[in-house]
matplotlib code that plots the C-alpha trace (Angstrom):
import matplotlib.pyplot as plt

x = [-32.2, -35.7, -37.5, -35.7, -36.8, -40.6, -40.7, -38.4, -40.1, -43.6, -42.2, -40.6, -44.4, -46.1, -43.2, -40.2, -36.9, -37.7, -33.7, -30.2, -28.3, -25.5, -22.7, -20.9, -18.6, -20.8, -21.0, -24.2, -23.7, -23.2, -19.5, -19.5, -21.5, -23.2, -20.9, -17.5, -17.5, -14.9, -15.8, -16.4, -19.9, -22.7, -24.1, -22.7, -22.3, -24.5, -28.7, -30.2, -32.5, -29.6, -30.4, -29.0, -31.2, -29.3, -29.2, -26.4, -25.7, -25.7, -28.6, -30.8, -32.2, -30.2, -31.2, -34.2, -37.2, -38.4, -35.4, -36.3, -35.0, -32.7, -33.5, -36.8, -38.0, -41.4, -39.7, -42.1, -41.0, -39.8, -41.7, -39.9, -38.4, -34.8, -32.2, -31.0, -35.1, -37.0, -40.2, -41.9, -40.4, -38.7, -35.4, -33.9, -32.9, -34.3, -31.3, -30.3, -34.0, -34.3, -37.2, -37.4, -40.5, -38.4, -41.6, -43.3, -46.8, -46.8, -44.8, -41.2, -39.1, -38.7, -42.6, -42.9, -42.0, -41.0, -39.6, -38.6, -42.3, -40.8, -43.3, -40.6, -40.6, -37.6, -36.8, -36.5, -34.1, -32.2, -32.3, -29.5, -27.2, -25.3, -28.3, -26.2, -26.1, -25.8, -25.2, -22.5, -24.6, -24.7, -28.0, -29.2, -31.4, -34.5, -34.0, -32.8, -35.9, -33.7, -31.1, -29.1, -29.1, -29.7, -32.9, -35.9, -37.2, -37.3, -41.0, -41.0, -38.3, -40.6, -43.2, -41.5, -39.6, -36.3, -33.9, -33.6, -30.2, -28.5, -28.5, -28.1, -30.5, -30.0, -26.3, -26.0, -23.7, -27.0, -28.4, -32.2, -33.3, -31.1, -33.2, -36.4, -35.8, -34.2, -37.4, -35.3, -36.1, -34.0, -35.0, -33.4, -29.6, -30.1, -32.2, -29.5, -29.9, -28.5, -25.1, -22.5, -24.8, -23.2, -24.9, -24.8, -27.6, -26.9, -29.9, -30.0, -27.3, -26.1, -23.0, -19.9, -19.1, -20.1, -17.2, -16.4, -12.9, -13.1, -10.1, -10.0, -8.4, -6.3, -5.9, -6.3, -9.9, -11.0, -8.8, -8.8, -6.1, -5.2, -2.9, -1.5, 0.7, 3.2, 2.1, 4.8, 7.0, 9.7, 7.5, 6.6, 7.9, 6.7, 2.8, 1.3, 2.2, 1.9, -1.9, -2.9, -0.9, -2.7, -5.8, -5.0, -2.1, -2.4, -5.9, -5.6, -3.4, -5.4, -8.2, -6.2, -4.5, -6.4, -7.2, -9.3, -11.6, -9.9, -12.5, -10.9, -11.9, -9.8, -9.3, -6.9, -5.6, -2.8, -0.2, 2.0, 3.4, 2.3, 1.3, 3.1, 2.2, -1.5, -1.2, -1.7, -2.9, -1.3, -3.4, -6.6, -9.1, -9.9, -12.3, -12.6, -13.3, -15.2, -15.3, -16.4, -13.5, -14.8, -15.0, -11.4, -10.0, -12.3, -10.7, -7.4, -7.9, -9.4, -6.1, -3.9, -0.5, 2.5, 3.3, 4.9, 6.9, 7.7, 5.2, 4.3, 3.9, 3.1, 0.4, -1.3, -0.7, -2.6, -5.8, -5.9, -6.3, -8.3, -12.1, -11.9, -11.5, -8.2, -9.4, -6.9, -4.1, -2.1, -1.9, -0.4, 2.3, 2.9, 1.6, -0.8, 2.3, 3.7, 0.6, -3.2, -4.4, -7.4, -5.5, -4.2, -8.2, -9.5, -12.7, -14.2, -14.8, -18.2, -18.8, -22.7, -23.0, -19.7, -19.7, -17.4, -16.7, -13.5, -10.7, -9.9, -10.7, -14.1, -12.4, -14.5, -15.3, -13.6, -11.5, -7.3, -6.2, -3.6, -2.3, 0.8, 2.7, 4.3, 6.9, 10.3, 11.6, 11.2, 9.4, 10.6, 11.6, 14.9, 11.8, 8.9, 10.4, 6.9, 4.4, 6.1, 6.1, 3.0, 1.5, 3.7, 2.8, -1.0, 0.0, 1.3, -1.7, -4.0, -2.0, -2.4, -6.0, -6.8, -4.9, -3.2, -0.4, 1.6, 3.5, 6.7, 7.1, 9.5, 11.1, 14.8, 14.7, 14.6, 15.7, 19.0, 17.1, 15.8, 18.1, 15.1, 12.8, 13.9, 14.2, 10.9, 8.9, 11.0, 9.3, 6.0, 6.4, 7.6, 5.3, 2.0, 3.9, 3.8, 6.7, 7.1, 8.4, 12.0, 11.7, 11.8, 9.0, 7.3, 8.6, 10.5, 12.2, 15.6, 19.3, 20.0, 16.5, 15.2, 11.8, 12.4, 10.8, 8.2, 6.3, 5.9, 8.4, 7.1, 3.7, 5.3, 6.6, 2.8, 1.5, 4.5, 4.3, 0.2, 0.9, 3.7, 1.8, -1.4, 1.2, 3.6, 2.3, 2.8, -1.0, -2.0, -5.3, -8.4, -11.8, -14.7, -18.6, -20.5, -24.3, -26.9, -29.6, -29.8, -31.7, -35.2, -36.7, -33.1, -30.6, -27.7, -26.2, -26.3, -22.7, -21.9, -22.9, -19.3, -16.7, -13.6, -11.5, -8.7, -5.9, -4.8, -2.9, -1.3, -0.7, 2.2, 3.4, 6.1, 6.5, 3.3, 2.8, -0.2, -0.9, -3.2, -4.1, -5.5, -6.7, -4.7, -2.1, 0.8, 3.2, 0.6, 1.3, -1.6, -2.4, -2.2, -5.0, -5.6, -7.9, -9.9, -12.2, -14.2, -16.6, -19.9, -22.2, -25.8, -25.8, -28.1, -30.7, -33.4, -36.5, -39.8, -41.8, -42.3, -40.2, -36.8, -35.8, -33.0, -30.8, -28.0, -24.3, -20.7, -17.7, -15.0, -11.0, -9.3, -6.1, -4.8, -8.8, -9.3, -11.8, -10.1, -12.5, -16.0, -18.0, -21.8, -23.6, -26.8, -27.9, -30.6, -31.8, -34.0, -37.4, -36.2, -36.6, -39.4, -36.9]
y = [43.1, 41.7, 44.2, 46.8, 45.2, 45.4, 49.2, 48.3, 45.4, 47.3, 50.3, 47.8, 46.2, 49.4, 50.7, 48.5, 48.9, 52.0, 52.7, 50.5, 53.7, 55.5, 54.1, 52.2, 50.9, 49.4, 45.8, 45.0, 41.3, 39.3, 38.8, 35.3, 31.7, 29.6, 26.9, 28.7, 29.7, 32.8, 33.0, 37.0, 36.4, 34.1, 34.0, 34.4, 37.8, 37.5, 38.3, 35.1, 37.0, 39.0, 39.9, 42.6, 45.4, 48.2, 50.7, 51.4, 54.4, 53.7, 54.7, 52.4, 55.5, 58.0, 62.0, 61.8, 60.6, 57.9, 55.8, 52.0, 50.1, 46.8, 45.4, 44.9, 42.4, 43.7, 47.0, 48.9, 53.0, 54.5, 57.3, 58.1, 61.1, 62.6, 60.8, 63.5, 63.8, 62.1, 60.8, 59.8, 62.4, 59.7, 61.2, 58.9, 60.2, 58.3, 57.2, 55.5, 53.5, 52.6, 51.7, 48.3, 46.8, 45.0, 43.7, 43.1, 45.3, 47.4, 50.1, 50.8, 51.8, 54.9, 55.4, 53.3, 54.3, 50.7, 49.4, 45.9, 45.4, 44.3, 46.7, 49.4, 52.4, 53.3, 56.4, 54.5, 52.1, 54.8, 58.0, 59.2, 58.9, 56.6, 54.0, 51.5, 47.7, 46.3, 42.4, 43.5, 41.7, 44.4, 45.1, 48.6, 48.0, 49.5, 46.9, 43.9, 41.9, 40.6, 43.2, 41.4, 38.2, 36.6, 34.3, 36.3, 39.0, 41.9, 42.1, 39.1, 41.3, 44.3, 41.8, 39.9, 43.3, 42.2, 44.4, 43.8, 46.0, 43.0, 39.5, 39.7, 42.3, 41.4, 41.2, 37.6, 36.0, 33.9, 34.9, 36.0, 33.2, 30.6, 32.1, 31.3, 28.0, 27.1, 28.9, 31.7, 35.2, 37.2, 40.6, 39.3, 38.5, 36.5, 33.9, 31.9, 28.9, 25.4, 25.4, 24.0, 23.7, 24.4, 25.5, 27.9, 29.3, 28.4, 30.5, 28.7, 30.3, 33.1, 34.6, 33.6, 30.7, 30.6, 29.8, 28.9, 28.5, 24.9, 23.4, 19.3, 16.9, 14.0, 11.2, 8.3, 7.4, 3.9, 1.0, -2.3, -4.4, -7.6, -10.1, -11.7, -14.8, -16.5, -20.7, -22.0, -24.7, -22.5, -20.8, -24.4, -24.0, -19.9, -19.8, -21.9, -19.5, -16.5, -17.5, -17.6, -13.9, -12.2, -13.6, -12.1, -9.6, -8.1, -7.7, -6.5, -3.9, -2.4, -1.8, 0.5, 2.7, 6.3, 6.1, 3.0, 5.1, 3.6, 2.1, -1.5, -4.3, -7.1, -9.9, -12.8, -14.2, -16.8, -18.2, -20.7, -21.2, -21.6, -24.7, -27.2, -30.2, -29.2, -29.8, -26.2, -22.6, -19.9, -17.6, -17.7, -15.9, -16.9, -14.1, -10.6, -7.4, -8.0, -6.3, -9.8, -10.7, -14.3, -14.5, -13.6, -16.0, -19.1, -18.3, -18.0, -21.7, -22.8, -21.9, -24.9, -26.6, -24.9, -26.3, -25.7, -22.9, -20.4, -18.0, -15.4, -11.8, -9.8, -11.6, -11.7, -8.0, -7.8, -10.2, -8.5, -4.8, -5.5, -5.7, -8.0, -11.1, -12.5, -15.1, -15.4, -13.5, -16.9, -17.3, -14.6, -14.5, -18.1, -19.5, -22.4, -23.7, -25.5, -27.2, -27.0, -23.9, -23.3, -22.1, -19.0, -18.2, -15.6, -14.8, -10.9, -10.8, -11.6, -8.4, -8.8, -8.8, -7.2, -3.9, -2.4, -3.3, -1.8, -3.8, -7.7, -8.0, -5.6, -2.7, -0.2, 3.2, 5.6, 3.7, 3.4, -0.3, -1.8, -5.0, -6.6, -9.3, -11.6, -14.3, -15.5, -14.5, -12.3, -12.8, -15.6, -13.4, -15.7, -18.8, -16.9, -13.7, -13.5, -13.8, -11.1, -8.4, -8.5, -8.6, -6.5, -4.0, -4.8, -4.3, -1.4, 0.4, -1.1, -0.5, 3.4, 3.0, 1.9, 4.2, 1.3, 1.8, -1.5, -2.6, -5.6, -8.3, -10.6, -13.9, -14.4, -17.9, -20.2, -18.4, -16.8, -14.8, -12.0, -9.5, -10.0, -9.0, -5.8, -4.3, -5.8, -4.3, -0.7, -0.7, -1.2, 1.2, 4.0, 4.0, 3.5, 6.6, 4.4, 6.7, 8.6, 12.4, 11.2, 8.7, 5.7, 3.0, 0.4, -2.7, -5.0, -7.2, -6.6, -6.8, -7.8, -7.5, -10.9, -12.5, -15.8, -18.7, -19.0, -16.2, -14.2, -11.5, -11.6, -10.5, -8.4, -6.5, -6.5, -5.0, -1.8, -1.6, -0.9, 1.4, 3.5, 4.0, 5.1, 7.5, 8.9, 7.8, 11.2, 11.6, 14.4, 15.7, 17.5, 18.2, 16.4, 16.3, 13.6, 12.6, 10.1, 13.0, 14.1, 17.8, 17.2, 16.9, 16.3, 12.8, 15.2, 14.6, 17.0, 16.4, 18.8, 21.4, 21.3, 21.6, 21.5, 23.3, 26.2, 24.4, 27.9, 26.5, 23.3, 23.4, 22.3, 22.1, 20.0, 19.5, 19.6, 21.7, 23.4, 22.8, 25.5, 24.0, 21.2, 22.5, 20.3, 19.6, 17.4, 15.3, 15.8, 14.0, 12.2, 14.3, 17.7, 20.3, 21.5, 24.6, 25.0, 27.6, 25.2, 26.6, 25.8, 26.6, 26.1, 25.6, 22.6, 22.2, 24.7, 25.3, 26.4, 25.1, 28.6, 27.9, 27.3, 23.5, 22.2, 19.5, 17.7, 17.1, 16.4, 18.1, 15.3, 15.8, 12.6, 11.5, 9.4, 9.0, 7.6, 9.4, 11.4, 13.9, 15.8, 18.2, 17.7, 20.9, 22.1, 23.2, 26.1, 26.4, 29.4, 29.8, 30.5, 33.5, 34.7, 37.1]
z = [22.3, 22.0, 23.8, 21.5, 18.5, 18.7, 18.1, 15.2, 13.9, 14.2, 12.1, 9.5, 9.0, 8.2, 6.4, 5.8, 5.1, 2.1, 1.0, 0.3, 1.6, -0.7, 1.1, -2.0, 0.0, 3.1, 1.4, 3.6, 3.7, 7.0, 7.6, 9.3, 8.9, 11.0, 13.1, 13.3, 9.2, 8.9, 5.4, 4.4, 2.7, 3.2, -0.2, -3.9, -5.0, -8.0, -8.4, -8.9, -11.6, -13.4, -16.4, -18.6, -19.1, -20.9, -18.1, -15.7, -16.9, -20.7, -22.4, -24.7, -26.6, -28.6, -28.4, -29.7, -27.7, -30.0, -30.5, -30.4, -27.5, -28.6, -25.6, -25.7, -28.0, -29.2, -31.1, -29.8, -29.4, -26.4, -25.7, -22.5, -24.0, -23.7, -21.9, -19.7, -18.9, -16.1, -17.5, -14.3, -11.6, -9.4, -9.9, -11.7, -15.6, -18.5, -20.1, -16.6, -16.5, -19.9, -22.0, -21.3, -18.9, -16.6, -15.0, -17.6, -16.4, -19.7, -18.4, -19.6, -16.6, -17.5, -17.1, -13.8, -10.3, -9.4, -12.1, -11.0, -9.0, -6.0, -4.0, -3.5, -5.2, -7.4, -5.8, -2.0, -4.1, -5.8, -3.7, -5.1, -8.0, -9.0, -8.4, -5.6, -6.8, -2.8, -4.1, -7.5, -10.0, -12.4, -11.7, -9.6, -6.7, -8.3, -11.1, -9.0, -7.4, -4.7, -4.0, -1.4, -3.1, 0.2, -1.2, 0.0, -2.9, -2.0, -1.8, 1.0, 2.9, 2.7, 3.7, 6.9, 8.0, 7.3, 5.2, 1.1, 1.7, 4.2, 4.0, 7.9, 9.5, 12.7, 12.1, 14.7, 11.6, 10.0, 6.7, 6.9, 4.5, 6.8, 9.8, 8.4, 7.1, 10.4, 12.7, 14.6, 14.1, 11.6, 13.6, 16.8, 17.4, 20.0, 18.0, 16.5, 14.3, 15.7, 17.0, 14.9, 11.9, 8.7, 6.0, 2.3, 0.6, -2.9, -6.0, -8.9, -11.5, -9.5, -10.5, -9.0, -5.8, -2.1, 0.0, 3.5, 5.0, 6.8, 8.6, 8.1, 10.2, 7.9, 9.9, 8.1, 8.9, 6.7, 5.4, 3.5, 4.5, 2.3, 3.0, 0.4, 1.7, 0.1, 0.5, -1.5, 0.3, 1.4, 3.4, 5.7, 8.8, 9.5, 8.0, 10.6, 13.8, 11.1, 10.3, 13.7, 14.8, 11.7, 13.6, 17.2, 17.1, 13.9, 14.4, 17.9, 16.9, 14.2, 16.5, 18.9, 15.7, 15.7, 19.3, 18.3, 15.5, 12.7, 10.1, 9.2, 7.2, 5.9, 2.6, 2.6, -0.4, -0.9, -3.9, -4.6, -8.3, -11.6, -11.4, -13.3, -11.6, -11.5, -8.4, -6.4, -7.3, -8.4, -6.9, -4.7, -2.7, 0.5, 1.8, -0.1, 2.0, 4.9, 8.6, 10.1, 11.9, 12.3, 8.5, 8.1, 10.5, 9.0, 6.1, 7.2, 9.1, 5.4, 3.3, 2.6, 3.6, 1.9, -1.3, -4.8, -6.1, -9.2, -7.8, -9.7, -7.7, -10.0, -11.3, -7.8, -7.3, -11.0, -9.8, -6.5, -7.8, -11.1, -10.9, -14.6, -15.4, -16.4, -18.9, -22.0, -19.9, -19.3, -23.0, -23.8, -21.0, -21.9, -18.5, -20.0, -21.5, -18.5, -17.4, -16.4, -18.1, -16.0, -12.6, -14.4, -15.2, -12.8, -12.7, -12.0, -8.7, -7.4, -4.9, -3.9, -0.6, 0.0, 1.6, -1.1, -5.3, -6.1, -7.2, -7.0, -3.4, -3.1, -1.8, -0.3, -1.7, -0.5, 1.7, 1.9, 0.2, 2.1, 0.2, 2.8, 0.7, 2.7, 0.9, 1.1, -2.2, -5.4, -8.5, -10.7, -13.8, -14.9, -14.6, -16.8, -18.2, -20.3, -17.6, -14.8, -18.3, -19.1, -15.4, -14.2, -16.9, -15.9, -12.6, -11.8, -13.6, -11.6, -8.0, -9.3, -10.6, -7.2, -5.1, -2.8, -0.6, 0.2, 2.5, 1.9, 4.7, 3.8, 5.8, 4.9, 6.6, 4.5, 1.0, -0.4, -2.8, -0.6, -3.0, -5.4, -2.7, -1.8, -5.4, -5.8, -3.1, -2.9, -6.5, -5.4, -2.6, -5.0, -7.5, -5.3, -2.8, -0.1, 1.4, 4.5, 5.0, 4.5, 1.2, 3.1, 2.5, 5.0, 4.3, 6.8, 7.2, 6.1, 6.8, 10.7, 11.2, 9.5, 11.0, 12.6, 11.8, 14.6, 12.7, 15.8, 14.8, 11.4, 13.1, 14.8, 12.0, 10.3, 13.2, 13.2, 9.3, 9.8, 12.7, 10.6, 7.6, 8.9, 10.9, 8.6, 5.0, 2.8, 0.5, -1.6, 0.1, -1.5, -1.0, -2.8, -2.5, -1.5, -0.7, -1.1, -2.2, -6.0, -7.0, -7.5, -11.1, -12.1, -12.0, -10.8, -7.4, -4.5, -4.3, -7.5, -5.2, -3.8, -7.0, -4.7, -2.0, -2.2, 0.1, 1.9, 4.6, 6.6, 10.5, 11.0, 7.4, 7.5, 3.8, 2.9, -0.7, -2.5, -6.2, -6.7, -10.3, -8.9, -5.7, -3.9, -1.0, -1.7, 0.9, 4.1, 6.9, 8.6, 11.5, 9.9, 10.3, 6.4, 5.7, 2.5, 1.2, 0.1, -3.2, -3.8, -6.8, -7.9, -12.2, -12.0, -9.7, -10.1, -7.9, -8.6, -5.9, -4.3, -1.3, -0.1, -0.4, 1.8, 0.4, 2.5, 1.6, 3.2, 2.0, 2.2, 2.9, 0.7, 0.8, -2.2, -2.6, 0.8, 3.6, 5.8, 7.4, 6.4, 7.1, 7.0, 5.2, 4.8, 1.1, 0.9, -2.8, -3.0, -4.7, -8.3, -10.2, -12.4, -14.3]

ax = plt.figure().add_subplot(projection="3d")
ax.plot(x, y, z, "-o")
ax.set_aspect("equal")
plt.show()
């Protein structure tokens, strides 16, 4: 294909490409993207220099030949003549050029044979009549200074022998502009840009979106898992052997989930009561998010004996979510009444250093909280009515603010209470959608099934409830943008070059549901392929350096908030328009 090229390329110096055609309905845009894109068009249909002449057909004089333009700011007369004349013998009527000087060289179009000045003469760019717009912008060819709207004027088409009629000349799937920036040769179909690059060319205020249809894995990808364990004294003879099988087991298990990709880190926080001997802690922090392992089991081997009791759960489900401090909180849910006031203060947390600061515990961004509660018994409501309605309240904001799932473990062992527990936790797990396919959540243990003492089932049980809801844990899914890189000249994030995704279809479906409002699917299983037409467009970031600039972005898949898969793309922001 080379070889049969350089005739073409030759003739397309010395004369380029002269005419659009007159086929109105050859589109003359590539029909595929770079790296597997099956998306219909590679860049917006809109002129990055529209601008609303009066022509098309509609004429800006009236039957006399010196009716003022309203176009054209100056007032001055048209002196083209009649409308159904053809002032400068290109063929093209008055009343279809107008009087106004599109390019500004002292001419009104209908007294210049290129009216746009793009080096093309308007009869080449309008052969025939009706003038053909190739890009849909409104604006004719002969008055459109990048008729394609692929990036390269028309002027630096004629120039580099590439077509101002086609995006893709060579027709190999890559736009012409993407060709240049990337160093292969437009003219040649069998110079391809990089395999498996993604990319959209994306002119300043062009009308409409880009799209590319994208499928998405959505396995669950990054989480934060947080134990929260119950020290009160009931709990004495299980939490020794417990401590040391989150240390190994649970651990050991994580690291195999998603064929041992899974992104994990870990907190540990403990509770006893509230405190009226002033003896022990209601709540306290042993390590917040970290993806030291060694940290997390020094401060598991730091926690203290089992002691006290009264705890308060939903106050610790409040501290561990909330990213403020709880000073002041105790008073009002009557707390500081029974004894030392200052165990109920918690302070914001401190997340310097921490590779995340969301929440309580310095949750990462964009990552899946996982709080595990682990006691004996429920929340002490008949003890402290006050206290458990104002935190829970607080609460159960917070769980949803942060987007946590949760998972119940509780030890029926030592404590006739557990029909507190499950109410309790089947609460938590429906209102943070902690739920599989079939309504049921992941907490254990109940009935027949209760952990014995040795803490080894209870481990177990940590281990399976991980496993199942990184497996089967329903989400909502959607696309967002995401990148380190902001538009230069400009505080505004390459990111807000993606504004969403069109969810068009889950493989296999099995409940999953689109909420096109939102541009969203609901109920997807982790594990199912999603395709998006993911949208892109460019109302922010300008460029008037004189050449392309490339930016860099990922398009994220989230579920409940929580990284799932990307896909890395290339932004190409073309010279901006002098229009």
């Amino acid at each position: 294909m080379k070889k049969l090229l350089i005739p073409a390329i030759c003739f397309f110096l010395f004369f380029g490409f002269v005419s659009c055609g007159t086929d109105d309905d050859e589109e003359n845009v590539s029909d595929t993207a770079s790296g597997g894109d099956t998306d219909s068009s590679d860049t917006v249909s809109g002129d990055t220099d529209s601008s609303d002449s009066g022509h098309g057909g509609t004429s800006d004089t009236d039957s006399s030949d010196s009716t003022s333009d309203p176009s054209d700011t100056d007032q001055t007369t048209c002196i083209c003549g009649a409308d159904n004349e053809d002032a400068d013998g290109d063929g093209i009527l008055n009343g279809v050029e107008g009087c106004e000087d599109f390019d500004n060289d002292s001419l009104p179009n209908c007294m210049d044979s290129d009216s746009d000045g793009d080096g093309i003469p308007d009869n080449q760019e309008c052969p025939t009549q009706p003038c053909k717009d190739t890009d849909g912008d409104e604006n004719p060819d002969f008055l459109d200074k990048d008729s394609d709207n692929d990036g390269l004027s028309d002027r630096e088409e004629k120039e580099k022998g590439t077509d101002p009629c086609n995006s893709d000349t060579d027709g190999d799937g890559s736009d012409d502009l993407a060709e240049i920036v990337y160093g292969s040769n437009p003219l040649d179909d069998g110079s391809r840009i990089p395999e498996g690059l993604f990319y959209v060319v994306l002119p300043y205020n062009a009308k409409g979106n880009v799209s590319r249809k994208w499928e998405f894995d959505t396995d669950i990808s990054k989480i934060d898992v947080a134990f929260l364990l119950d020290l009160s004294g009931s709990m004495d003879e299980e939490q020794a052997n417990l401590k040391e099988k989150i240390k190994t087991d649970v651990v050991e298990k994580v690291k195999t989930l998603n064929e041992g990709t899974l992104d994990a880190a870990y907190a540990f926080a403990h509770f006893m009561d509230f405190d009226k001997d002033n003896m022990d802690k209601i709540y306290k922090v042993d390590t917040l998010v970290t993806t030291d392992v060694d940290e997390l089991k020094a401060a598991i081997d730091a926690t203290p004996a089992p002691f006290g009791g009264y705890e308060c759960h939903w106050l610790v489900l409040y501290a561990a979510t909330t990213n403020q401090d709880i000073y002041g909180q105790c008073s009002l849910t009557g707390i500081e009444a029974l004894g030392n006031k200052g165990t109920c203060n918690f302070p914001k947390p401190d997340c310097s250093g921490r590779p995340g600061d969301r929440g309580g515990l310095c949750f990462r961004e964009k990552s899946m909280p996982i709080l595990i509660m682990i006691t004996d018994e429920g929340p002490t409501d008949t003890k402290m009515p006050p206290a458990n309605e104002l935190a829970s309240t607080l609460a159960m904001q917070t769980l949803v603010q942060e987007s946590v799932k949760f998972i119940g473990i509780r030890s029926t062992d030592n404590n006739v209470e557990t029909n507190k527990i499950d109410p309790f936790y089947k609460t938590i797990a429906d209102l943070t959608g902690t739920l599989d396919k079939n309504g049921n959540n992941f907490n254990f243990a109940v009935g027949e099934d209760a952990v014995a003492s040795d803490g080894k089932a209870m481990s177990e049980k940590i281990g399976e409830a991980i496993e199942s809801l990184t497996s089967f844990v329903q989400m909502d899914v959607w696309v967002a943008g995401n990148s380190k890189e902001v538009c230069a000249g400009t505080d505004q994030s390459v990111a807000n070059f993606i504004i969403g995704g069109i969810p068009l279809k889950a493989e296999p479906p099995e409940g999953a549901t689109i909420d096109e409002a939102n541009m969203k699917f609901l109920k997807v299983n982790p594990g199912t392929v999603v395709t998006f037409d993911v949208q892109f467009h460019n109302d922010f970031c300008p460029n008037p350096t004189g050449e392309p600039v490339l930016y860099k972005a990922e398009a994220m898949v989230l579920g409940e908030g929580a990284y799932l898969s990307k896909k890395e793309v290339q932004i190409i922001v073309p010279k901006s328009s002098s229009k």
